[in-house]
MARGUDREN-585187 format. One record per residue (C-alpha): x, y, z negated. Coordinates in pm, whole numbers, plus 50000, padded with zeros to 5 digits. Each point is the difference from the previous one (the first is absolute). Layout:
XYZ/...
***
This chain:
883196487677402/496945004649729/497954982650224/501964971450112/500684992849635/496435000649901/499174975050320/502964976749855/498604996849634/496214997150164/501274968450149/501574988849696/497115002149802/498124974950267/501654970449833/496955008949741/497355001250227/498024968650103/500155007850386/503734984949945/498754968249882/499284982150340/503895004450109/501854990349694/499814959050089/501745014550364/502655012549773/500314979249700/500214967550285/503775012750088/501335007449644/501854968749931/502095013950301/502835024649987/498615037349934/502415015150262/498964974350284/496184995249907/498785019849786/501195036350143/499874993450368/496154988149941/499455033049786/501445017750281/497844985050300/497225007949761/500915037549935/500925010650333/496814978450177/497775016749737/500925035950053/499694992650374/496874989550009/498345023549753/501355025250214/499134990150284/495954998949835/500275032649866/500775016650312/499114981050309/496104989049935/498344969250049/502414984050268/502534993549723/498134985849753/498544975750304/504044991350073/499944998349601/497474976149958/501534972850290/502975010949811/498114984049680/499244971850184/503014989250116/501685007349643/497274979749782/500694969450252/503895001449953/499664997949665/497814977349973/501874978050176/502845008349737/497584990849699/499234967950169/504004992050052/500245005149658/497534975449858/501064972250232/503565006350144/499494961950219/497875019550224/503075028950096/501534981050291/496454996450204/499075038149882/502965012750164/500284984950317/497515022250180/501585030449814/502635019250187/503575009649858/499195023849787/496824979849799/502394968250001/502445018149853/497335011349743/498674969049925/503534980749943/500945028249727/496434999049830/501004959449974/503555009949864/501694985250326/501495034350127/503504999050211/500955030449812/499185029949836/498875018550341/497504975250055/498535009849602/500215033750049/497765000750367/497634976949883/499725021449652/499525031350251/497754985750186/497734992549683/500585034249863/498345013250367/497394975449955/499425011249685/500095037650003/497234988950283/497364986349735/500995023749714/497315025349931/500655022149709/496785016449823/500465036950128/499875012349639/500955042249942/503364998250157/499764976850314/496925018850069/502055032650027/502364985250226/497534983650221/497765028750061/503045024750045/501114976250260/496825000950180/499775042249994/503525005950065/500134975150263/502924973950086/503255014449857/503424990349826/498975014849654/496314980449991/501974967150073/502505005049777/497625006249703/498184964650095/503634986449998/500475012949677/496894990449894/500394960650111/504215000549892/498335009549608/497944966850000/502984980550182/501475010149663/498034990149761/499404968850198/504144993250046/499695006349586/497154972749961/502214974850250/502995001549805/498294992549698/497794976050167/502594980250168/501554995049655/496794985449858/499814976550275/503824989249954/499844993949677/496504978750040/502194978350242/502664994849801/498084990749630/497284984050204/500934985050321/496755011950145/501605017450310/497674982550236/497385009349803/500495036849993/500755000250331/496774981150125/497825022149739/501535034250163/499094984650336/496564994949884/499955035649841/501555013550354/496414978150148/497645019749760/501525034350088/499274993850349/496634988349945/499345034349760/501365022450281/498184984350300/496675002449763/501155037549992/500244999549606/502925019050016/498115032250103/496964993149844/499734984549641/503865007749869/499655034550087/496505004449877/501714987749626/503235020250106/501555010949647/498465032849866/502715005349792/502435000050294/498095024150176/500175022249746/503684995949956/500495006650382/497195032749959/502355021249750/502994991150184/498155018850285/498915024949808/503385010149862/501025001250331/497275021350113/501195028349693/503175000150106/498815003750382/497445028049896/502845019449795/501694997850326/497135012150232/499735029249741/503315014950037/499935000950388/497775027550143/497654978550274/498264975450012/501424984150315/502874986249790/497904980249782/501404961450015/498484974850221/498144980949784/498255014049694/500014978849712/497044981449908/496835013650156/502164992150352/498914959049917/496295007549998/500565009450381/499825037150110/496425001249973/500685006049632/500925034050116/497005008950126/499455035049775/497555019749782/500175039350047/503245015249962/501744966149961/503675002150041/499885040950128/502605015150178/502685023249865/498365033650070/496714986149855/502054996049651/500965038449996/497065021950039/496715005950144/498445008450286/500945035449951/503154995750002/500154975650354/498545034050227/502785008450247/503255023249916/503444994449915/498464984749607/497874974050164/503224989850268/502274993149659/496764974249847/500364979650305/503544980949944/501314984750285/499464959749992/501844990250312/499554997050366/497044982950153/500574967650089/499404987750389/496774986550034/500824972650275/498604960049895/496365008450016/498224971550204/497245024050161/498955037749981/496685011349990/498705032650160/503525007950087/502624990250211/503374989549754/501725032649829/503265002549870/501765020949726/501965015150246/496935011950222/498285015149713/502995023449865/498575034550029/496534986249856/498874995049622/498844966049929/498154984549785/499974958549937/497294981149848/500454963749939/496934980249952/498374967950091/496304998150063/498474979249694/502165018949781/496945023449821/502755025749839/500935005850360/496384996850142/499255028949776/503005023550073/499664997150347/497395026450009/502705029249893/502314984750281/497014998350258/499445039049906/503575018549975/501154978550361/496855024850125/500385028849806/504145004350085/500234984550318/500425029750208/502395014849715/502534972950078/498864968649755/500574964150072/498104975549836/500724964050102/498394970049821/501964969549948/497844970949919/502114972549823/498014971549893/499664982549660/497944973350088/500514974850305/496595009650187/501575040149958/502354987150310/497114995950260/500665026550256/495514999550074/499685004649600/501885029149958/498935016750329/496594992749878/500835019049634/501785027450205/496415003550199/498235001049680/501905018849758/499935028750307/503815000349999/501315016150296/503375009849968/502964978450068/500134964549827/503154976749986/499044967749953/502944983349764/499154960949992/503714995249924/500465021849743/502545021250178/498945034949998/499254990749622/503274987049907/501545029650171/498685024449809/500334972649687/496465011149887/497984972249756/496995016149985/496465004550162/499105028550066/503065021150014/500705028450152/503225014650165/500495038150083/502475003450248/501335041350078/500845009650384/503874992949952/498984960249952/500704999649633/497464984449694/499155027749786/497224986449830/498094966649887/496954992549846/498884962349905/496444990449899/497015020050073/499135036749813/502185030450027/498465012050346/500185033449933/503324999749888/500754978350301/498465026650219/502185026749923/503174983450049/498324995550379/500045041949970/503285002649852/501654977050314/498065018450269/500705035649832/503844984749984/499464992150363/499325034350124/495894992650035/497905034749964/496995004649811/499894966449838/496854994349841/500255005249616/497014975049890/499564968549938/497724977950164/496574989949795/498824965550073/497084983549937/500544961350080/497064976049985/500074962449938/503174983249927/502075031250100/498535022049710/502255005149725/500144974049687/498945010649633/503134989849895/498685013149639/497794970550007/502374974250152/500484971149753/500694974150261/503174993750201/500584985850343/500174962649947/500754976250257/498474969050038/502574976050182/502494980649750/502925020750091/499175030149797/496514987449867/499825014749596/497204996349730/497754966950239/497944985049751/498984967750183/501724965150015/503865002350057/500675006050397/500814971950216/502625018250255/498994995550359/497244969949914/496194994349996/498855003649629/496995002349826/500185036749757/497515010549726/500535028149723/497725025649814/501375037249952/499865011449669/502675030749950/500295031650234/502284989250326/499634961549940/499324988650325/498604965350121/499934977250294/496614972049985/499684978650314/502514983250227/502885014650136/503175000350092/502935023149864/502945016250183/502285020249934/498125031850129/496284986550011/497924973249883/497744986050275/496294985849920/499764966050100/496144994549942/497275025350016/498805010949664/503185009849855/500185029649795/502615029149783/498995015949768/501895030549814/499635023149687/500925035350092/499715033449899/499945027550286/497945014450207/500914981650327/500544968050031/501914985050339/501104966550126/501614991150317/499094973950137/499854983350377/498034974450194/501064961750009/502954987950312/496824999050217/499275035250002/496324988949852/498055029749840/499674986149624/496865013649859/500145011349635/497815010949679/501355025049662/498475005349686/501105023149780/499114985649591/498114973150156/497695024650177/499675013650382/502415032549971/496825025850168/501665031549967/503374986849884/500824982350365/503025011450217/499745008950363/500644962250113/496734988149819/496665010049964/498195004749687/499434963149951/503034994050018/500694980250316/502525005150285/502264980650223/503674995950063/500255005550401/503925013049965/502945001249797/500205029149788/499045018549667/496014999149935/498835022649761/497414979249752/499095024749740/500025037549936/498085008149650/498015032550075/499705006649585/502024995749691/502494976050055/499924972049795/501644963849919/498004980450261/500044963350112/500604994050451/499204968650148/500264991950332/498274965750181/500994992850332/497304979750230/502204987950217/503274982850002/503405011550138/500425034449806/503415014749937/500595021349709/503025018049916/499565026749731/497905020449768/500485039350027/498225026649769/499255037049985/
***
């Protein structure tokens, strides 16, 4: 009930946010009209259409927000038609005649001329749908939660009811702001006699709304000056919800029964839970060494049991396998490794998976991969064959485009790693990358459980090149920053123009200020260059730097050129340049720029792209 209390007073506080600003002439229009037959049936077509649609967006992809956008369409032309009835009533009786029942019926109540109060409260519905079509709240802290929980856990009651929670708060505060406001406008009748007036300035007001939404200032310029201080309000709301939600995760015993959604860091997407080493380690990890994890009755009582293994049915392909079920692998240990191929944390702990699926295979070990993208490109079935060629991966891989597998086993983070005992039950987890060897042994402690003989002792040694080798995390200053507007942090340049052509410049000065210079266009996961010559540029500290980044809608190879402190890097290049510097985007994917062979230091990355067309999503470091 936490939850669905927080989502309530996060729509509340919208009613301080300038995203509400384009709807309040829709709503204001109607209160010189009764509350009961205007006012709350048009709050109510607005709350229930709302929740629908962002519902609808969250979890069914881009064929909803195309329905949306007609949606928009249609909505922005109904009520423009209502401003325009409002400013010069004469023109009502030729408006309606094309207009079916229900719009007639509409436009004789907007004129005062209703047969009774059904009539009111339809048309007043029929408003609040066309309204809850056009509103578009800024997705500060809390709305974000919702919305990305929605789109992990998939369409269900409790994600819908949170974004009905969420749009009921600002009905609220709205239905608080109409009462008042439809006293104002009585009382300016009745001392002033300026009823036509009002009424002919709201339906000019109800004009400009229309214009501001159809010129998509909604989503663009309100939310870019959305109230700090409201975010902030909503942040520690979330954050006393997440202490009371950790005290609760402490007293159970696995991690399985952690809550859905996870406070704050869920609303910077689940790439936000991509992990250093030993990020987030499981239970067993917490109470001892590797000593202490070699088979026997002492290492069977450090390996709690977390709960049964959840099917692994909703997969949309399987690579180097046929499809396996929980059921068919009872009798087997398994191990699960979720990862998505331009995740680097993952690129680098695949390695230790690549080696113990070898080394235990004929002792009864399972591994199966299950790739579950971050990134839109992740979903190509040719990419992620292609990364399954080149990372050498031969062992079973799920491919989870729907997010099934994932929200079965209610994991949020990449890598992560499940190990699964013969009987079919979770004994042990492990999220980010590091802790290999004491990963390894629980592998020995299952298979020793499971009756295997003479199961090796070791661990595996491995010596990874390129962008598998490990990080030096010691020398990682730098975090993962993404460079699309949803989760973009610490962009130096001119303020971002969502989803439109602009013209960028900035300088870095600090360590992680980051830059765009050139012309491109923003999204929520990428920015796009429109014209060759475009450039980012980044202060880091690490050894490796990594960006991923993919060729333009045409598939085009986009040629590019890095300096490193204004200089050719030489020795300092990755393995996807050469020691000038230059290289070329031929796929999507994680190219690896920079890897300092000496001291690491504070160093200035700029990349200049020769062509146009070039996607890039995210900066990684190591």
């Amino acid at each position: 009930m936490l939850i669905f209390a927080l989502a309530y007073l996060g729509g509340v506080l919208t009613i301080l946010s300038p995203c509400i600003l384009p709807i309040l002439p829709f709503v204001f229009a109607r209160s010189d009209r009764p509350f009961v037959q205007s006012g709350l049936p048009m709050l109510l077509g607005m709350t229930i259409t709302f929740a629908g649609v962002a519902s609808l967006a969250a979890v069914a992809g881009g064929w909803a927000v195309a329905a949306n956008e007609y949606g928009r369409i249609a909505a922005m032309a109904l009520l423009a038609v209502f401003g325009i009835m409002l400013i010069f009533p004469a023109l009502s009786d030729r408006l309606t005649r094309p207009l079916v029942a229900l719009g007639e019926r509409l436009t004789l109540s907007a004129n005062g001329k209703s047969s009774g109060p059904l009539g009111g409260v339809l048309s007043s519905l029929l408003l609040g749908v066309a309204t809850g079509l056009l509103w578009a709240p800024c997705a500060g802290p809390i709305l974000g939660l919702i919305l990305t929980g929605a789109a992990l856990e998939g369409p269900n009651v409790t994600t819908s009811l949170l974004l009905v929670a969420y749009a009921a708060g600002a009905a609220t505060s709205l239905a608080l702001a109409l009462l008042v406001g439809g006293r104002v406008f009585a009382m300016m009748k009745g001392s002033l006699g300026a009823g036509e007036w009002v009424r002919r300035g709201l339906g000019v007001l109800v004009l400009v709304a229309v214009g501001a939404i159809g010129l998509g200032l909604d989503t663009g310029f309100l939310t870019q000056v959305s109230v700090a201080g409201t975010n902030k309000l909503e942040q520690g709301l979330i954050d006393g919800l997440e202490a009371e939600s950790t005290m609760r995760e402490a007293s159970g015993s696995a991690a399985m029964e952690a809550p859905a959604m996870r406070g704050p860091a869920m609303m910077e997407g689940p790439a936000m839970m991509r992990g250093g080493p030993a990020l987030m380690q499981g239970p067993a990890m917490m109470q001892g060494g590797p000593a202490m994890m070699a088979g026997g009755t002492d290492a069977q009582q450090m390996l709690p049991f977390e709960g049964a293994m959840p099917p692994l049915t909703g997969a949309v392909e399987w690579l180097n396998s046929p499809p396996l079920t929980s059921e068919e692998l009872r009798g087997k240990v398994v191990l699960i490794d979720f990862w998505t191929y331009s995740c680097i944390n993952c690129i680098r702990a695949i390695p230790y998976v690549r080696a113990w699926a070898e080394k235990y295979k004929d002792d009864g070990l399972v591994v199966i991969g299950v790739h579950t993208p971050e990134f839109a490109f992740e979903k190509s079935l040719p990419n992620v064959e292609k990364a399954r060629t080149d990372l050498g991966i031969t062992y079973p891989v799920a491919v989870d485009n729907d997010y099934a597998i994932w929200r079965a086993f209610r994991n949020r983070y990449w890598p992560a790693h499940y190990f699964i005992d013969a009987k079919g039950n979770i004994r042990y987890h492990h999220f980010g990358e590091g802790g290999y060897a004491e990963s390894e042994r629980v592998i020995q402690t299952l298979l020793a459980e499971a009756g295997s003989a003479n199961v090796a002792a070791d661990v595996v040694e491995v010596a990874a090149t390129g962008a598998e080798a490990a990080a030096d995390m010691a020398n990682v200053k730098s975090p993962e920053t993404y460079i699309g507007y949803a989760r973009a942090e610490n962009l130096v340049s001119s303020d971002v123009t969502k989803d439109a052509p602009a013209s960028y410049a900035g300088t870095v000065a600090k360590l992680n200020d980051w830059a765009l210079n050139g012309r491109w266009t923003v999204h929520p996961e990428n920015a796009t260059l429109d014209a060759a010559g475009g450039a980012i540029s980044f202060r880091f500290h690490a050894r490796d730097l990594h960006l991923v980044l993919g060729p333009g809608a045409d598939g085009k190879p986009v040629r590019f050129r890095v300096t490193i402190d204004g200089a050719a890097p030489g020795e300092a290049h990755g393995v996807d340049i050469d020691a000038e510097g230059n290289g070329t985007v031929t796929v999507e994917g994680l190219y690896q720029l920079i890897r300092q062979p000496g001291p690491v230091t504070e160093r200035t990355f700029e990349i200049t792209f020769l062509d146009p067309g070039v996607m890039a999503y995210a900066f990684t470091f190591g």
